[in-house]
MINU-457091 format. One record per atom (N, C-alpha, C): residue number from 0; residue in one letter; atom name; x, y, z. Coordinates in Angstrom, 1 decimal, decimal comma, padded with zeros to 4 digits. Example, Ala and Ser with C-alpha at 12.3 -4.5 7.8 and 13.67 -1.06 7.14 Angstrom:
MINU-457091
<site><pos>0</pos><code>A</code><site>N</site><xx>013,2</xx><yy>-005,7</yy><zz>007,8</zz></site>
<site><pos>0</pos><code>A</code><site>CA</site><xx>012,3</xx><yy>-004,5</yy><zz>007,8</zz></site>
<site><pos>0</pos><code>A</code><site>C</site><xx>013,2</xx><yy>-003,3</yy><zz>007,8</zz></site>
<site><pos>1</pos><code>S</code><site>N</site><xx>012,8</xx><yy>-002,2</yy><zz>007,1</zz></site>
<site><pos>1</pos><code>S</code><site>CA</site><xx>013,7</xx><yy>-001,1</yy><zz>007,1</zz></site>
<site><pos>1</pos><code>S</code><site>C</site><xx>012,9</xx><yy>000,0</yy><zz>007,9</zz></site>
***
This chain:
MINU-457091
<site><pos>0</pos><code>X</code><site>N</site><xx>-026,6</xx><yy>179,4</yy><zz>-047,1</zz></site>
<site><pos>0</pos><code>X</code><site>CA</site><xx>-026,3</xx><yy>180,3</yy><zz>-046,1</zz></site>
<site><pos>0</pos><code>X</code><site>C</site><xx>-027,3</xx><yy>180,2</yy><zz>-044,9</zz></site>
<site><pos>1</pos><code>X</code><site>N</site><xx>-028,5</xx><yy>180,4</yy><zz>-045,3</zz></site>
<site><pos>1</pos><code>X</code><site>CA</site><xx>-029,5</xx><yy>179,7</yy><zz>-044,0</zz></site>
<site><pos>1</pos><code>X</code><site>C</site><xx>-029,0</xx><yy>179,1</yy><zz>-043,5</zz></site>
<site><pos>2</pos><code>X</code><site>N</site><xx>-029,2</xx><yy>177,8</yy><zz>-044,4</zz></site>
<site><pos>2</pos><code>X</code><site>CA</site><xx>-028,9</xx><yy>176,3</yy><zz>-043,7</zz></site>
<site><pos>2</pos><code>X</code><site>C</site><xx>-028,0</xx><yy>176,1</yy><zz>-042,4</zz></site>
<site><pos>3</pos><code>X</code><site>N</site><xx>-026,7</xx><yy>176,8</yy><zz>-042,7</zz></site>
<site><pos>3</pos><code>X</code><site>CA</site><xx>-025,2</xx><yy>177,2</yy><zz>-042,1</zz></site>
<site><pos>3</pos><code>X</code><site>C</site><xx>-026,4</xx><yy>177,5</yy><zz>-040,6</zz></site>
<site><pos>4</pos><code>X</code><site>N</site><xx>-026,8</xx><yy>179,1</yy><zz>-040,8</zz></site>
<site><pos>4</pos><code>X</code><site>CA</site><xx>-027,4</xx><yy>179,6</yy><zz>-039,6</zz></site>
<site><pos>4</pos><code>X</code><site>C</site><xx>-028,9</xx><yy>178,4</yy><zz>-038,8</zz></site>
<site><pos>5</pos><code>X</code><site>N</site><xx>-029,4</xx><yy>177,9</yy><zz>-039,2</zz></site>
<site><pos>5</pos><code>X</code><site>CA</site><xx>-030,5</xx><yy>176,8</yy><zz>-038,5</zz></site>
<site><pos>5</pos><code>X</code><site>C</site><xx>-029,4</xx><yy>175,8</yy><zz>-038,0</zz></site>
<site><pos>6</pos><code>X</code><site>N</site><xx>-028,6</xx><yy>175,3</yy><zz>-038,9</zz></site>
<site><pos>6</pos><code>X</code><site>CA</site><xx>-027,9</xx><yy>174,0</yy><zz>-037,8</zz></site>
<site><pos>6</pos><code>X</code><site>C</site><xx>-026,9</xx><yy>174,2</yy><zz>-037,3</zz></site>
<site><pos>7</pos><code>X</code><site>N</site><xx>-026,2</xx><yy>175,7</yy><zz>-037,1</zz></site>
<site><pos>7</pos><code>X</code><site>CA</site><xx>-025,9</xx><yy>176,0</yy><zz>-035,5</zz></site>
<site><pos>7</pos><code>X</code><site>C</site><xx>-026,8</xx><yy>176,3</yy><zz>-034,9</zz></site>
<site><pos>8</pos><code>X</code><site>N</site><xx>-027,6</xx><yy>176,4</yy><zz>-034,5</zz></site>
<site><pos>8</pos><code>X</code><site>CA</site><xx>-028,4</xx><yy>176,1</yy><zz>-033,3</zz></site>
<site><pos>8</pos><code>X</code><site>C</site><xx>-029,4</xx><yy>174,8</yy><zz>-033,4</zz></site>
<site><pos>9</pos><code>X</code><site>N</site><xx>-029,2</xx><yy>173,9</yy><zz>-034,4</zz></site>
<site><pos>9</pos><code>X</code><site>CA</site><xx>-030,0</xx><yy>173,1</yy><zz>-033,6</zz></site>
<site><pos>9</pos><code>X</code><site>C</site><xx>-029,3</xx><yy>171,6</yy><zz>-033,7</zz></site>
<site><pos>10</pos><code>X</code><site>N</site><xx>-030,1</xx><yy>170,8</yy><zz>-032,8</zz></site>
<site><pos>10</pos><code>X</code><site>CA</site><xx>-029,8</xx><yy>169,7</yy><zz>-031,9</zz></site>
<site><pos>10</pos><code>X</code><site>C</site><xx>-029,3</xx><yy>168,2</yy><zz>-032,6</zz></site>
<site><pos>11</pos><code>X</code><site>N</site><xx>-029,0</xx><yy>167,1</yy><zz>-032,9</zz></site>
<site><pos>11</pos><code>X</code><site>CA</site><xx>-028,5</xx><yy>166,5</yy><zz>-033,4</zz></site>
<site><pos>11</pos><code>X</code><site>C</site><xx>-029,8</xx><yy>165,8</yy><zz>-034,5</zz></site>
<site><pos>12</pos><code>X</code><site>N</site><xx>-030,8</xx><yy>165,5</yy><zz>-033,3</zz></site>
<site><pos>12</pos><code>X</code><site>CA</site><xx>-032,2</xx><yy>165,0</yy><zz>-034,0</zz></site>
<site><pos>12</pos><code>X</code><site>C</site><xx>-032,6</xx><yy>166,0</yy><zz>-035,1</zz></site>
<site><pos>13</pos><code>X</code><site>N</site><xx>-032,2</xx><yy>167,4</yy><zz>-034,4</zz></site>
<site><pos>13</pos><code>X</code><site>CA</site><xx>-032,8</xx><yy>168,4</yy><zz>-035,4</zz></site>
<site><pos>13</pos><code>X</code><site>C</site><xx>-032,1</xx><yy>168,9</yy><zz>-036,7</zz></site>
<site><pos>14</pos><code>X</code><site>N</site><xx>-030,8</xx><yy>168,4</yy><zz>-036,8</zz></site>
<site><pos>14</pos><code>X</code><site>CA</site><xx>-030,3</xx><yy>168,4</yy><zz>-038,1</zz></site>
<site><pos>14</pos><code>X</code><site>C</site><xx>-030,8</xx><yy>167,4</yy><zz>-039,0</zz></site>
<site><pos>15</pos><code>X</code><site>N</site><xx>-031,2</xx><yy>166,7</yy><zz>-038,0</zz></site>
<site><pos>15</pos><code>X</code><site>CA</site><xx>-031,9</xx><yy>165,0</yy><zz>-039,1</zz></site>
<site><pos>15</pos><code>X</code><site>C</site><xx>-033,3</xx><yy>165,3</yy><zz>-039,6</zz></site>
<site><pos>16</pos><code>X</code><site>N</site><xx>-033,6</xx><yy>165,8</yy><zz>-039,1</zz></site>
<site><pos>16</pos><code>X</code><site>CA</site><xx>-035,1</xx><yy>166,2</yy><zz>-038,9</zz></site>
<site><pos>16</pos><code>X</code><site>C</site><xx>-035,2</xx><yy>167,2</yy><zz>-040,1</zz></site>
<site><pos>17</pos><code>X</code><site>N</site><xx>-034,6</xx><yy>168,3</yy><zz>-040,3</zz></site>
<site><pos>17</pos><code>X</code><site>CA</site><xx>-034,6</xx><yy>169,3</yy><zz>-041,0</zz></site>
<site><pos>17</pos><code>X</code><site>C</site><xx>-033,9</xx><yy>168,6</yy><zz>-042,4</zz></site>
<site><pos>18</pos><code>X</code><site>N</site><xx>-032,9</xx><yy>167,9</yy><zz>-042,2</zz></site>
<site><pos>18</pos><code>X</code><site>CA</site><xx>-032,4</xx><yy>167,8</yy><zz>-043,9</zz></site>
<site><pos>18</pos><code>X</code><site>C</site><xx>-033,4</xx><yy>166,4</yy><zz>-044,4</zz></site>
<site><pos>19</pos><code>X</code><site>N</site><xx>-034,1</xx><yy>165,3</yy><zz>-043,8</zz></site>
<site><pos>19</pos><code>X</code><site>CA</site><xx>-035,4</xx><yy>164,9</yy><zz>-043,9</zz></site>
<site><pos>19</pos><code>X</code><site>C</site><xx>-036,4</xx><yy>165,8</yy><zz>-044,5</zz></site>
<site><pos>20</pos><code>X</code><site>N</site><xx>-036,9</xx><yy>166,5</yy><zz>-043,8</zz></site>
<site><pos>20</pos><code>X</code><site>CA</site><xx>-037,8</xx><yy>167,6</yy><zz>-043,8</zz></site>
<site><pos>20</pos><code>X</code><site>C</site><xx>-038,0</xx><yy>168,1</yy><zz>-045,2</zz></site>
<site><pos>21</pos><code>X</code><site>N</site><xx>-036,6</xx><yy>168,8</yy><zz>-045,4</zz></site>
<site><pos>21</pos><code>X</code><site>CA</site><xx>-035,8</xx><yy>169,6</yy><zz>-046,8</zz></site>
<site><pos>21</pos><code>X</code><site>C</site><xx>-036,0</xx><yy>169,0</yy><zz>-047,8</zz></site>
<site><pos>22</pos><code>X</code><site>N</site><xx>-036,1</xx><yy>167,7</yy><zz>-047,5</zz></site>
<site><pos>22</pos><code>X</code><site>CA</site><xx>-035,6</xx><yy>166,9</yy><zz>-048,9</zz></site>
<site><pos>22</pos><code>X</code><site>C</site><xx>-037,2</xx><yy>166,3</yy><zz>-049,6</zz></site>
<site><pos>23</pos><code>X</code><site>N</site><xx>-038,5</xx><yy>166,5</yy><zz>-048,3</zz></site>
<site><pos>23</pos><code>X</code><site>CA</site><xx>-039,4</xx><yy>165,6</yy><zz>-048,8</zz></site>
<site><pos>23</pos><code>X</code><site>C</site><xx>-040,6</xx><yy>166,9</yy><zz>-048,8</zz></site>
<site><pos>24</pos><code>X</code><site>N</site><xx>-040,5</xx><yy>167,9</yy><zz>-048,6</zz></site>
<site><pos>24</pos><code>X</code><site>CA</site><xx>-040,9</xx><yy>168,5</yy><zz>-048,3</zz></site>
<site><pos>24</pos><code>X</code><site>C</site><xx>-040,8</xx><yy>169,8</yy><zz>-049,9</zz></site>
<site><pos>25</pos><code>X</code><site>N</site><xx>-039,3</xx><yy>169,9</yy><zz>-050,1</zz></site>
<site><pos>25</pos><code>X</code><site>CA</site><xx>-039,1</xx><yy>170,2</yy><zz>-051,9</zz></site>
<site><pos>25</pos><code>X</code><site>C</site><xx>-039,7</xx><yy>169,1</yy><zz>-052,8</zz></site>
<site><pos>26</pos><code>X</code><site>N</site><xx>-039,2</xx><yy>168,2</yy><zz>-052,7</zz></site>
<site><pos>26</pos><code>X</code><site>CA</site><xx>-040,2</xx><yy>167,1</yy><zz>-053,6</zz></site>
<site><pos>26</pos><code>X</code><site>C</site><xx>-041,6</xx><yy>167,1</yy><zz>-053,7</zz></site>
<site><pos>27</pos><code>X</code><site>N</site><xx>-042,2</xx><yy>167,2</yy><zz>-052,8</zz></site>
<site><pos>27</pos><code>X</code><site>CA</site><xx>-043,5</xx><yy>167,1</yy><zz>-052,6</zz></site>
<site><pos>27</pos><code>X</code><site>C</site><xx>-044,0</xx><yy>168,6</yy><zz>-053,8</zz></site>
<site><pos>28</pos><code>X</code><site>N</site><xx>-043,2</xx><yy>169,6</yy><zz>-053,3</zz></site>
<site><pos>28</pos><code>X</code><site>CA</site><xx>-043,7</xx><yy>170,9</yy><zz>-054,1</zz></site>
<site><pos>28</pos><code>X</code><site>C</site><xx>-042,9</xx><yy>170,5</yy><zz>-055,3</zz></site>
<site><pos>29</pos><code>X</code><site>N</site><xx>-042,0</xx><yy>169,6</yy><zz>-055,7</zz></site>
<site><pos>29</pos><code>X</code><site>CA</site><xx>-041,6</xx><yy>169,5</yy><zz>-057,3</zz></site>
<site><pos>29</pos><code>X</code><site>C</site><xx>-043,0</xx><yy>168,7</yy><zz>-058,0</zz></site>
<site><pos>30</pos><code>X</code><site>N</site><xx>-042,7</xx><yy>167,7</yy><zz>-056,7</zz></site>
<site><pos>30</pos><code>X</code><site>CA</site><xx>-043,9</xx><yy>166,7</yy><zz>-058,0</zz></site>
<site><pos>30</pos><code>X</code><site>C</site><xx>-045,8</xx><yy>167,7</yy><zz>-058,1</zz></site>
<site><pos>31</pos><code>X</code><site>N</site><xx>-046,0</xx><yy>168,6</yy><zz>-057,1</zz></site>
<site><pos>31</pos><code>X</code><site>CA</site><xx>-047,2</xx><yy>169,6</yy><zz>-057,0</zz></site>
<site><pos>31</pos><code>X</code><site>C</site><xx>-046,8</xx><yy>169,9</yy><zz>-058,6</zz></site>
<site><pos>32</pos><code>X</code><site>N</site><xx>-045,8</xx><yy>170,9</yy><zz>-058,6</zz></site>
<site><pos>32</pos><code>X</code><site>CA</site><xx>-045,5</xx><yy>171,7</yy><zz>-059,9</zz></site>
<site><pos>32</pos><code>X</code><site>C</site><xx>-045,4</xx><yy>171,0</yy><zz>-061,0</zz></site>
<site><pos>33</pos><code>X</code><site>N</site><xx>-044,8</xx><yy>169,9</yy><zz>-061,1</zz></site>
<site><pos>33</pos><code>X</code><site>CA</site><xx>-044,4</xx><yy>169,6</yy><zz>-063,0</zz></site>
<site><pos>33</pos><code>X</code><site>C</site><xx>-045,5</xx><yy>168,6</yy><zz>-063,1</zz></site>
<site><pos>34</pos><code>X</code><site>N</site><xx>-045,9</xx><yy>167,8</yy><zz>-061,9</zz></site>
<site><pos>34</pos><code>X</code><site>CA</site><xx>-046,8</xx><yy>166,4</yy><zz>-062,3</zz></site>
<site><pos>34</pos><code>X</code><site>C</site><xx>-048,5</xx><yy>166,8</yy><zz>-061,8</zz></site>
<site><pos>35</pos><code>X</code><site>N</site><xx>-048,8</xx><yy>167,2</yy><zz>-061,1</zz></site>
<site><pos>35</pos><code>X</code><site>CA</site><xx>-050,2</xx><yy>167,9</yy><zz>-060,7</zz></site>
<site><pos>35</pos><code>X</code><site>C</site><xx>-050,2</xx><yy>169,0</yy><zz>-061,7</zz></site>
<site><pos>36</pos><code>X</code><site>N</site><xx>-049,7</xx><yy>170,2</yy><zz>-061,7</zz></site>
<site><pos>36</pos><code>X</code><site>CA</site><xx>-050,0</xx><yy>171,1</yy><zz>-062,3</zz></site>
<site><pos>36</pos><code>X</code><site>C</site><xx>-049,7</xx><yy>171,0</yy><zz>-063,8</zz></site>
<site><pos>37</pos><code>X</code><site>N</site><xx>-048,9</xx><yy>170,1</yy><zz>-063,8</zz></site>
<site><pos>37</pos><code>X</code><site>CA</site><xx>-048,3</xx><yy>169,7</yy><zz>-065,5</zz></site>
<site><pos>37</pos><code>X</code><site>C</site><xx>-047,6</xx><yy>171,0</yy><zz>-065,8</zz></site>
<site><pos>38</pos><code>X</code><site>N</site><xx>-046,7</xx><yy>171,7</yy><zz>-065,7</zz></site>
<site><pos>38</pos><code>X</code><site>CA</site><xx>-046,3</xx><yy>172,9</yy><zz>-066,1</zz></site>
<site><pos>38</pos><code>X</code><site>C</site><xx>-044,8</xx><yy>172,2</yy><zz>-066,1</zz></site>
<site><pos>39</pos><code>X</code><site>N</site><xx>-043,8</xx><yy>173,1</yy><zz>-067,3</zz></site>
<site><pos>39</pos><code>X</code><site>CA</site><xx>-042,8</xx><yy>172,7</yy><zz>-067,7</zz></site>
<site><pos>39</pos><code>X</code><site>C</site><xx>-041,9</xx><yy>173,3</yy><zz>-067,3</zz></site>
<site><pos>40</pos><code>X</code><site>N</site><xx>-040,4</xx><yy>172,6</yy><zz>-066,8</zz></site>
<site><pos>40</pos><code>X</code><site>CA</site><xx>-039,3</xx><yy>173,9</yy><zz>-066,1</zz></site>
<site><pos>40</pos><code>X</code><site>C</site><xx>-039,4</xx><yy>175,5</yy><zz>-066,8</zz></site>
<site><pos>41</pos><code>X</code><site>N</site><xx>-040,1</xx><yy>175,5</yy><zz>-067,9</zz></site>
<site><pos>41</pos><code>X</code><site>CA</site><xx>-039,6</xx><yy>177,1</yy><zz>-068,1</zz></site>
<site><pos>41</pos><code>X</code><site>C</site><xx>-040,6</xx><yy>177,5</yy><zz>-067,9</zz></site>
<site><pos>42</pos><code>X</code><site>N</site><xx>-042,2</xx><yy>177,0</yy><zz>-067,7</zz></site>
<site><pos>42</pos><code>X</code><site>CA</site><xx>-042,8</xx><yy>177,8</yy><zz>-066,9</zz></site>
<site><pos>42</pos><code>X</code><site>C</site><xx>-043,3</xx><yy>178,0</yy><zz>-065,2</zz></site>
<site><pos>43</pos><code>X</code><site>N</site><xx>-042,2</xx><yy>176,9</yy><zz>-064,5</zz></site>
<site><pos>43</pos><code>X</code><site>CA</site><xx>-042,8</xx><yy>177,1</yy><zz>-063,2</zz></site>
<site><pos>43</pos><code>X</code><site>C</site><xx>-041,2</xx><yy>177,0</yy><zz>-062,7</zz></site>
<site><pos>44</pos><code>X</code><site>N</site><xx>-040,5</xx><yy>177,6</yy><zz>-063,3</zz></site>
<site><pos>44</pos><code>X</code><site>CA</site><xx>-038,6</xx><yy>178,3</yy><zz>-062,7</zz></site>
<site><pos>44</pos><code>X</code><site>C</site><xx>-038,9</xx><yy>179,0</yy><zz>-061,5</zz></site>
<site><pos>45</pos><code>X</code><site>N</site><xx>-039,5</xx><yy>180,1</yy><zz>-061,3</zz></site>
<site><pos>45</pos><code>X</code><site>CA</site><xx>-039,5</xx><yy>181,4</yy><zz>-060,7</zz></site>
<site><pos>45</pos><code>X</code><site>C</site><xx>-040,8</xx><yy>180,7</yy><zz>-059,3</zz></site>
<site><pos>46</pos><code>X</code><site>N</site><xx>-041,7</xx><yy>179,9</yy><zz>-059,4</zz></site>
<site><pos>46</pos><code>X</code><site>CA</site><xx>-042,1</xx><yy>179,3</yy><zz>-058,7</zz></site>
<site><pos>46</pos><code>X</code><site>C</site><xx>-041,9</xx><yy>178,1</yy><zz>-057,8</zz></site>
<site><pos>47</pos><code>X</code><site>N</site><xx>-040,8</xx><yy>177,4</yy><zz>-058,3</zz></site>
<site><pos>47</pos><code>X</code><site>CA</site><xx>-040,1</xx><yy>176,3</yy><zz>-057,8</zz></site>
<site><pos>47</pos><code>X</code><site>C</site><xx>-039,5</xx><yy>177,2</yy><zz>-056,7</zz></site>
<site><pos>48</pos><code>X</code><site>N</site><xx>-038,2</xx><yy>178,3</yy><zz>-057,3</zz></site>
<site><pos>48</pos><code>X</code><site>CA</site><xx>-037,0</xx><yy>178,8</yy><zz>-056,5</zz></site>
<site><pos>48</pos><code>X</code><site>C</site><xx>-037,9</xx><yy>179,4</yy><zz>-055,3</zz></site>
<site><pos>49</pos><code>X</code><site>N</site><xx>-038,7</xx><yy>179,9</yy><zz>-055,8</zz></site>
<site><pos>49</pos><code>X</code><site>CA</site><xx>-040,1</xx><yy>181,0</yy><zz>-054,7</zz></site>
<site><pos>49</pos><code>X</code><site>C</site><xx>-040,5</xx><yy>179,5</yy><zz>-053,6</zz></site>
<site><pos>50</pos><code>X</code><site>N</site><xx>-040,9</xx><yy>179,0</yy><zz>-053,6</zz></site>
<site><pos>50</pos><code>X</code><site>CA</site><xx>-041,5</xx><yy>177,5</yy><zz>-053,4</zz></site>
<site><pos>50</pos><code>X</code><site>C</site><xx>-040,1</xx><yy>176,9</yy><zz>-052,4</zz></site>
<site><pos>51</pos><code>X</code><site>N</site><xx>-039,2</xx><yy>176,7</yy><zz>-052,7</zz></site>
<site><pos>51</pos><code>X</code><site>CA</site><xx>-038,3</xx><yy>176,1</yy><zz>-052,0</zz></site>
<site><pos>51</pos><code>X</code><site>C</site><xx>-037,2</xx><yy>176,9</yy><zz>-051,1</zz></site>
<site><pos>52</pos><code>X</code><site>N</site><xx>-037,4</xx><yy>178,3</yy><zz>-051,2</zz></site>
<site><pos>52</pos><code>X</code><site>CA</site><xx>-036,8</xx><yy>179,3</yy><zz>-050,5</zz></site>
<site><pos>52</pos><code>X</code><site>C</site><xx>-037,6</xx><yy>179,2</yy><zz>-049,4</zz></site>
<site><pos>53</pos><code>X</code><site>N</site><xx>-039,7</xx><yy>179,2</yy><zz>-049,7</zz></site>
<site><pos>53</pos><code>X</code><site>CA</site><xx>-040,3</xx><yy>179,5</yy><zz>-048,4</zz></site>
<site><pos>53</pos><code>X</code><site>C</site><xx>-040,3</xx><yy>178,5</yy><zz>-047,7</zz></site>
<site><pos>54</pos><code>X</code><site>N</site><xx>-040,3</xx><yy>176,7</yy><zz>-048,2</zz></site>
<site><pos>54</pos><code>X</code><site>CA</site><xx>-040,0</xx><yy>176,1</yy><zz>-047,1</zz></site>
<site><pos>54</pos><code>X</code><site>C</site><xx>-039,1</xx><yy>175,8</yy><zz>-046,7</zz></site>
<site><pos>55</pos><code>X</code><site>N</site><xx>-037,8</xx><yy>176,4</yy><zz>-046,8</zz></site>
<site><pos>55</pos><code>X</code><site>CA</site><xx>-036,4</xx><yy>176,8</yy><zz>-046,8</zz></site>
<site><pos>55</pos><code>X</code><site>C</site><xx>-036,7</xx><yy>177,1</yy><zz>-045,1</zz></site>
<site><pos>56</pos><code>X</code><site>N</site><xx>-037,2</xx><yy>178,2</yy><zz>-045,2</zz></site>
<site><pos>56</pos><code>X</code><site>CA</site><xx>-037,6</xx><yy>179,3</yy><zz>-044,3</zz></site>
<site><pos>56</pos><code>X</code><site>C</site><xx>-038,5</xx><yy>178,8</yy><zz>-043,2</zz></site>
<site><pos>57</pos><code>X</code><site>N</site><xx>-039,6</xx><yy>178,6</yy><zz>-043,5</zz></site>
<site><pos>57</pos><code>X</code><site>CA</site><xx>-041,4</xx><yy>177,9</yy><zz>-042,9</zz></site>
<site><pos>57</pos><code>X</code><site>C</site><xx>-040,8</xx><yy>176,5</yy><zz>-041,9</zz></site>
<site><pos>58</pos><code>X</code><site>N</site><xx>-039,7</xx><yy>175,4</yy><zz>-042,6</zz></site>
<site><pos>58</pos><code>X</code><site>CA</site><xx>-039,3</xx><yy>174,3</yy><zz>-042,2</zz></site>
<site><pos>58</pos><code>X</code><site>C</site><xx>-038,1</xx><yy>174,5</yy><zz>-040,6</zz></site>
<site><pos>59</pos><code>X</code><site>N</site><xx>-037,1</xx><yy>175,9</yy><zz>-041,2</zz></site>
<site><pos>59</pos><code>X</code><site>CA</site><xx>-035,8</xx><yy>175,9</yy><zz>-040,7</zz></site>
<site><pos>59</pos><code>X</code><site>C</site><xx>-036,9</xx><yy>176,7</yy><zz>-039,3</zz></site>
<site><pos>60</pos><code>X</code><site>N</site><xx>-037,8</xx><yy>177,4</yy><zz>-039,0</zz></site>
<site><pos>60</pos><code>X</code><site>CA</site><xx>-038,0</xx><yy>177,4</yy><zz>-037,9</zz></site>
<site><pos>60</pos><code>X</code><site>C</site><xx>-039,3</xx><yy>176,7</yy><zz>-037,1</zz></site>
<site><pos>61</pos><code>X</code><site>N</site><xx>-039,7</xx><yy>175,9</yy><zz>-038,1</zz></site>
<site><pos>61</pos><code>X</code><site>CA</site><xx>-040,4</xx><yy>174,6</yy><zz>-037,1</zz></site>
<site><pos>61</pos><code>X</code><site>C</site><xx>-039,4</xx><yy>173,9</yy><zz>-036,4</zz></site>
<site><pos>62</pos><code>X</code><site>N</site><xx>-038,3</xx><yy>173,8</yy><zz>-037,2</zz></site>
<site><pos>62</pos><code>X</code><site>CA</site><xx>-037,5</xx><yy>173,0</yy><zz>-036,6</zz></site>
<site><pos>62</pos><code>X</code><site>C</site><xx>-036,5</xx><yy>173,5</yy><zz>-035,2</zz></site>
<site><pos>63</pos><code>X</code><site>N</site><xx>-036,1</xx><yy>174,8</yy><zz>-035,2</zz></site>
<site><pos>63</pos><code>X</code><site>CA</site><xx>-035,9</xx><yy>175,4</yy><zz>-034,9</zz></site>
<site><pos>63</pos><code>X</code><site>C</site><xx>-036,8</xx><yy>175,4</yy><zz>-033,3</zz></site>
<site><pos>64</pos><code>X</code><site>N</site><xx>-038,2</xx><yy>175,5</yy><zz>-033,6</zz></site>
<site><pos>64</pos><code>X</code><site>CA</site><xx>-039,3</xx><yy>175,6</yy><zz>-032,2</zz></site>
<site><pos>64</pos><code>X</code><site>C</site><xx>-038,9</xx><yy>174,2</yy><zz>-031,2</zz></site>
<site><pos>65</pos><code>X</code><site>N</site><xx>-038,6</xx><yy>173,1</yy><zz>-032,6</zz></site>
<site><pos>65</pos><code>X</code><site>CA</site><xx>-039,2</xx><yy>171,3</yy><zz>-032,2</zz></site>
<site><pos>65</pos><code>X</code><site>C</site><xx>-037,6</xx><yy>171,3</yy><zz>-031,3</zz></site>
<site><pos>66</pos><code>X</code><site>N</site><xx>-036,8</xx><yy>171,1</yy><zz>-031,8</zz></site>
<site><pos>66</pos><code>X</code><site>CA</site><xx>-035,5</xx><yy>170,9</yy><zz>-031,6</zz></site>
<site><pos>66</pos><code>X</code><site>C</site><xx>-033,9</xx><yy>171,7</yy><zz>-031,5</zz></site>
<site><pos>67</pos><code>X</code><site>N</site><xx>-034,1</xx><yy>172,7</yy><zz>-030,7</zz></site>
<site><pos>67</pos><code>X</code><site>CA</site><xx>-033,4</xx><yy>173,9</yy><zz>-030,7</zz></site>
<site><pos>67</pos><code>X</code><site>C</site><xx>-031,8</xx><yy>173,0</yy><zz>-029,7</zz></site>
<site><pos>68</pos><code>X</code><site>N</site><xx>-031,1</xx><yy>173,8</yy><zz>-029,8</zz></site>
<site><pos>68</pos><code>X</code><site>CA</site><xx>-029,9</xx><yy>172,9</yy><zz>-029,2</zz></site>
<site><pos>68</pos><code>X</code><site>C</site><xx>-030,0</xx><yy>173,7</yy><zz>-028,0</zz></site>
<site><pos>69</pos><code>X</code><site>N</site><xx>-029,8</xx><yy>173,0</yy><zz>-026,4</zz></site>
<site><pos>69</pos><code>X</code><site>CA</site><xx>-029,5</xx><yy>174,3</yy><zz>-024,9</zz></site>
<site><pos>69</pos><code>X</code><site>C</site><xx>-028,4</xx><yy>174,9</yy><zz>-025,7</zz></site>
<site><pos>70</pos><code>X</code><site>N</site><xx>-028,4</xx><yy>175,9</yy><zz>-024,9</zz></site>
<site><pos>70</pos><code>X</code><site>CA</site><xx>-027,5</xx><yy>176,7</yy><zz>-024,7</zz></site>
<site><pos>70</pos><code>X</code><site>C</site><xx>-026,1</xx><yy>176,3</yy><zz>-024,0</zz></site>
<site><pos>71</pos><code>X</code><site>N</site><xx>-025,5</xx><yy>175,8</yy><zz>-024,4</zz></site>
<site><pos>71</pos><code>X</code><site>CA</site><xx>-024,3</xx><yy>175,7</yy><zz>-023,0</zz></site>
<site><pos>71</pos><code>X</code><site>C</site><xx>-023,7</xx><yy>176,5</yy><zz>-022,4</zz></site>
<site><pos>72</pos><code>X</code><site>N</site><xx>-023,5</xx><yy>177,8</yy><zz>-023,1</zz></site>
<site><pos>72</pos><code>X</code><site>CA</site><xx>-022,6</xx><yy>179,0</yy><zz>-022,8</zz></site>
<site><pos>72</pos><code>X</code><site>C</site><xx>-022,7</xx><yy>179,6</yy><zz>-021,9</zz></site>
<site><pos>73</pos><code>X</code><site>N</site><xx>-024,4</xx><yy>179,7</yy><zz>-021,4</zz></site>
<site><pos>73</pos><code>X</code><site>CA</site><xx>-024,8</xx><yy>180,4</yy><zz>-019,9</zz></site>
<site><pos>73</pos><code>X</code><site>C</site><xx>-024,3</xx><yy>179,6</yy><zz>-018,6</zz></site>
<site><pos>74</pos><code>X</code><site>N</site><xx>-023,8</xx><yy>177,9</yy><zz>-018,7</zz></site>
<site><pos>74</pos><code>X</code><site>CA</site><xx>-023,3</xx><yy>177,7</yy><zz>-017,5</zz></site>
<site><pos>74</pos><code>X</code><site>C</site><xx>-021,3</xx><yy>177,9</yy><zz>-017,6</zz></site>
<site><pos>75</pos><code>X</code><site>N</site><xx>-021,4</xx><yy>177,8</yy><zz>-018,4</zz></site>
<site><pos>75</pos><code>X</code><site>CA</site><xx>-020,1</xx><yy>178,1</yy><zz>-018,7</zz></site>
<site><pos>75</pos><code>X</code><site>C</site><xx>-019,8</xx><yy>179,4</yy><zz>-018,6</zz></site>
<site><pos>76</pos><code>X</code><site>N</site><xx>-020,3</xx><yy>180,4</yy><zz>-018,3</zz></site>
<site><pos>76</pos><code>X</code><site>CA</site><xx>-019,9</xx><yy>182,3</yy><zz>-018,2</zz></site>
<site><pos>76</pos><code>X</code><site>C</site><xx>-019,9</xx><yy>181,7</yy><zz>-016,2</zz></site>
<site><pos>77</pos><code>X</code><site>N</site><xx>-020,6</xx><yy>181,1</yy><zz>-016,0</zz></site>
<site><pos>77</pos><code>X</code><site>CA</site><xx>-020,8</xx><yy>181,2</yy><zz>-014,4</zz></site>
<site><pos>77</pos><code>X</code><site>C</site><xx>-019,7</xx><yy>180,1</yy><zz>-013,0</zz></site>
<site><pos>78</pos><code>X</code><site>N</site><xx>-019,1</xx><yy>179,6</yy><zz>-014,4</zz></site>
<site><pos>78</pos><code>X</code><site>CA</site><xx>-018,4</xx><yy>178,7</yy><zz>-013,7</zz></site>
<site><pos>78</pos><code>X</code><site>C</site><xx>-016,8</xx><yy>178,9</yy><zz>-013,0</zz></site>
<site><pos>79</pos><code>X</code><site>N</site><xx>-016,0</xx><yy>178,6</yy><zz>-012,4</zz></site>
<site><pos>79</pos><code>X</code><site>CA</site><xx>-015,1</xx><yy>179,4</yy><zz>-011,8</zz></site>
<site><pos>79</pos><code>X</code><site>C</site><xx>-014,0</xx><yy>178,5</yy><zz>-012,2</zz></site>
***
């Protein structure tokens, strides 16, 4: 449902950017959790989902700052 709301507003690079981002950026905190920490899906469930929600969140508006789409609608209200 996020997701839906970040890539209507953002820009063509910025959907590439974010679902890049999403993908290496979860991974990175999978392999933290099961292969660094060594902890097994039943005990790092509730911190994966915690973990991939915030950079859910933390990612969708960097991206958001980096690569926002214009607006087109403001010249389009003005146009005759």
């Amino acid at each position: 449902m996020l997701d839906k709301l970040f890539l209507k507003r953002l820009s063509r690079k910025g959907k590439i950017a974010y679902w890049l981002g999403q993908l290496v950026l979860d991974s990175l905190w999978a392999l933290y959790l099961f292969v660094i920490m060594g902890l097994s899906m039943d005990e790092a469930e509730s911190l994966l989902f915690v973990g991939i929600f915030l950079v859910l969140i933390i990612w969708g508006g960097i991206c958001l700052l980096a690569w926002k789409k214009e607006d087109e609608s403001v010249d389009s209200d003005y146009s005759v």
